[in-house]
Phi, psi and omega in degrees: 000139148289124175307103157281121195247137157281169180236152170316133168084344195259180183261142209196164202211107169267157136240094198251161136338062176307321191137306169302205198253358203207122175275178194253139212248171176189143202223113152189198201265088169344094190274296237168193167215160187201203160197141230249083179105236155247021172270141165264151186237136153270144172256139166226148184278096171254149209250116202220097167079247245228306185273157170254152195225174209211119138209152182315131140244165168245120168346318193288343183282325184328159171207301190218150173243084186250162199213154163255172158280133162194201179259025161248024166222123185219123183264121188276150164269140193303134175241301163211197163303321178293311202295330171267011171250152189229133152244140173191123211256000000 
């Protein structure tokens, strides 16, 4: 099976763990990771009335990523195992 990487600049639709009774949805541009406490975060570029605003998710909050195909998802080949594991403590 192949990996899939989101990429940097593309658009991407989260669903994440608000806190609340209703999770919290966020539509921008995927800047980066970066990291939030001892959490690793994603970062997006959002758009809020007239300005753009940046936020912060911590990985642990994730519920979903949704994407179309486009040339901002590109599927890597599996090289071995050590290569497919991510730790974050």
């Amino acid at each position: 099976m192949d990996m899939i990487e989101i990429k940097k600049g593309g658009n991407y639709k989260v669903i994440s763990d608000s806190g609340k009774d209703e999770p919290m949805v966020t539509e921008g541009e995927f800047v980066g990771y970066t990291i939030l406490g001892e959490e690793g975060a994603l970062v997006f570029k959002i758009e809020t009335g007239k300005k753009n605003s940046f936020r912060l998710i911590p990985v642990s909050n994730l519920i979903a990523i949704e994407f179309g195909e486009s040339e901002f998802i590109t599927q890597k080949k599996e090289k071995g195992s050590k290569d497919l594991v991510n730790y974050i403590s």
